[in-house]
Every structure is written in C-alpha cells, then in structure tokens.
C-alpha positions as CSV (number, residue, x, y, z in Angstrom):
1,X,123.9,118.0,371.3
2,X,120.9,120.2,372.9
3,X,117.5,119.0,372.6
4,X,114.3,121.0,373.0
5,X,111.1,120.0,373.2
6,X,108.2,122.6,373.2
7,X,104.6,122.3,374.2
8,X,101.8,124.6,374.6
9,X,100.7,126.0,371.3
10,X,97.1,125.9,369.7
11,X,94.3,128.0,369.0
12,X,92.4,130.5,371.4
13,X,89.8,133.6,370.8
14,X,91.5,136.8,370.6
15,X,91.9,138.0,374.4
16,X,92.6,134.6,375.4
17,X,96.0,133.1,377.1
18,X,98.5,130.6,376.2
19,X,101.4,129.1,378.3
20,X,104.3,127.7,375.9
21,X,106.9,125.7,377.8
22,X,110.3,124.3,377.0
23,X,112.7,122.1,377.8
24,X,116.3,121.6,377.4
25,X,118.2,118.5,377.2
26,X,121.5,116.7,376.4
27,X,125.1,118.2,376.6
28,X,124.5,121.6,378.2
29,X,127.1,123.3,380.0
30,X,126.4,127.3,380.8
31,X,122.9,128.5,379.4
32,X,123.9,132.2,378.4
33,X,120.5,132.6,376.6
34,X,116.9,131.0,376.5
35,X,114.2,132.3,374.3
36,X,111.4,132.3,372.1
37,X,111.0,133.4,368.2
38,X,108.0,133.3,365.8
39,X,107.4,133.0,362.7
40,X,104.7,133.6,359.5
41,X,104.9,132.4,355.9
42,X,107.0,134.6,354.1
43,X,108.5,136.1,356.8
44,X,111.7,136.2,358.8
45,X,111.6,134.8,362.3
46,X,111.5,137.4,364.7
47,X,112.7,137.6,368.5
48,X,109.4,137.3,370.8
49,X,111.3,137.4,374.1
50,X,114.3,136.2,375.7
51,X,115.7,135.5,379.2
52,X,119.4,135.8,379.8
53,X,121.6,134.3,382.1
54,X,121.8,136.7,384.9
55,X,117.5,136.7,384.9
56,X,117.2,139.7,383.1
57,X,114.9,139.5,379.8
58,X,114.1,141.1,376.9
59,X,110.4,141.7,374.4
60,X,110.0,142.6,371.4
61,X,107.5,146.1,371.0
62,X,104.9,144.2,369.9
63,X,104.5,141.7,373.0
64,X,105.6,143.8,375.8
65,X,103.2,144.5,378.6
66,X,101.1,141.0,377.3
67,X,103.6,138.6,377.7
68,X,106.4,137.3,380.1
69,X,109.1,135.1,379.8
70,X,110.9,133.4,383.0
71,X,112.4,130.3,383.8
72,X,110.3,127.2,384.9
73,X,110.7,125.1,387.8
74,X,112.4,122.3,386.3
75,X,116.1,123.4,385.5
76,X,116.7,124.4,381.7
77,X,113.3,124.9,380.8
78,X,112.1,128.6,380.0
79,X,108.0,129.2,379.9
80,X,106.8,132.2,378.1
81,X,103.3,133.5,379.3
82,X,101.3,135.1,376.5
83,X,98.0,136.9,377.8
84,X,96.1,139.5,375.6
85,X,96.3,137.7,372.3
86,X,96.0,139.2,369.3
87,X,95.3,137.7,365.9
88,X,98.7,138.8,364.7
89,X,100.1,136.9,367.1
90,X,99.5,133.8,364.8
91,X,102.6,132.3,364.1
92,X,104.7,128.8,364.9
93,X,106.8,129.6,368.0
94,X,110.1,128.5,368.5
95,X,112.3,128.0,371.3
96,X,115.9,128.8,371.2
97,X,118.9,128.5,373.3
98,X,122.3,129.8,373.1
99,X,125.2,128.8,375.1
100,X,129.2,128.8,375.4
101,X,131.3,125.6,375.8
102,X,134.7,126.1,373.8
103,X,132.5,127.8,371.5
104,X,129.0,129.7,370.9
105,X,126.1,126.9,369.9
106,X,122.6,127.8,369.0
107,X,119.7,125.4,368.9
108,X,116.2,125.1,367.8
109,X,113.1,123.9,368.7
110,X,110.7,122.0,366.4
111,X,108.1,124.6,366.6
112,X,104.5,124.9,368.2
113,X,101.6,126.8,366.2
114,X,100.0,129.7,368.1
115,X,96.7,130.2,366.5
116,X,94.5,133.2,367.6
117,X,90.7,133.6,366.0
118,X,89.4,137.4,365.9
C-alpha cells in the first residue's frame, strides 16, 4: 500500500499564492506518475497538473502559465506551485500517484481545500 499525505491548502485573496505539497509512502516501487486533481461539488475531478516519470509535466488550460508542478526535495513527494489565483480555483485538491509493480496501482490523497476570496 501507498500513502499520501498532502499539506498546503487554505484560503488566500484572489492574486495570492499557495504551495501544496505531497508525500508518498509505503510499498513503492517505480513512480510512473505524480499529480494533482481538484474537485467542486457536483462536479467531476479534473487533472490540475501532473509530473511524469522522465520530468516532463503536464496542465490543464485553465492553470497553465499560473501554476507549476515539480518534484520536491525529499524523494516521492511532488509540490505543485499555484500563483495567480482565481476564485475558480476553489476546490479540494488531491494528490495522485500512479505506478507499475506486476500491475498498474492508483492512489489517492485525502484531499486539501483551496479556498480563494474575490
């Protein structure tokens, strides 16, 4: 099993910054994905950005140019850098990782609330 354990989340003025963090534990044997997703009520959760094995990464529309992922110092942990907030941003992030052992296992984060006031 895979644990992750986010921090980072809260509330901040429109314009502002936010640093999310995560980090992996347990039984992990090749990372082939790190990433983070979002979500509002009544809505699907959507990719936000993701960082891929070989270092290259991956935004959605909506967040590219404003934020960055990369990976952190500490090994397995993957810090997405969100500058230029926008109200719609609201949502409880998630981080995910993906990886390949005999087979392809996902796993989830609890969640941290991103909050932006207009």
């Amino acid at each position: 099993q895979v644990q992750l354990v986010e921090s980072g989340g809260g509330l901040v003025q429109a314009g502002g910054s936010l640093r999310l963090s995560c980090a992996a534990s347990g039984t992990i044997f090749s990372i082939n994905r790190m990433g983070w997703y979002r979500q509002t009520p009544g809505n699907q959760r959507e990719l936000v950005a993701a960082i891929i094995s070989d270092g290259s990464t991956r935004y959605a529309d909506s967040v590219e140019g404003r934020f960055t992922i990369s990976r952190g110092n500490a090994k397995n942990t993957v810090i997405l850098q969100m500058n230029s907030l926008k109200p719609e941003d609201t949502a409880v992030y998630y981080c995910s990782l993906d990886q390949y052992s005999s087979m392809w296992s996902n796993y989830w984060g609890q969640g941290t609330q991103v909050t932006v006031s207009s």
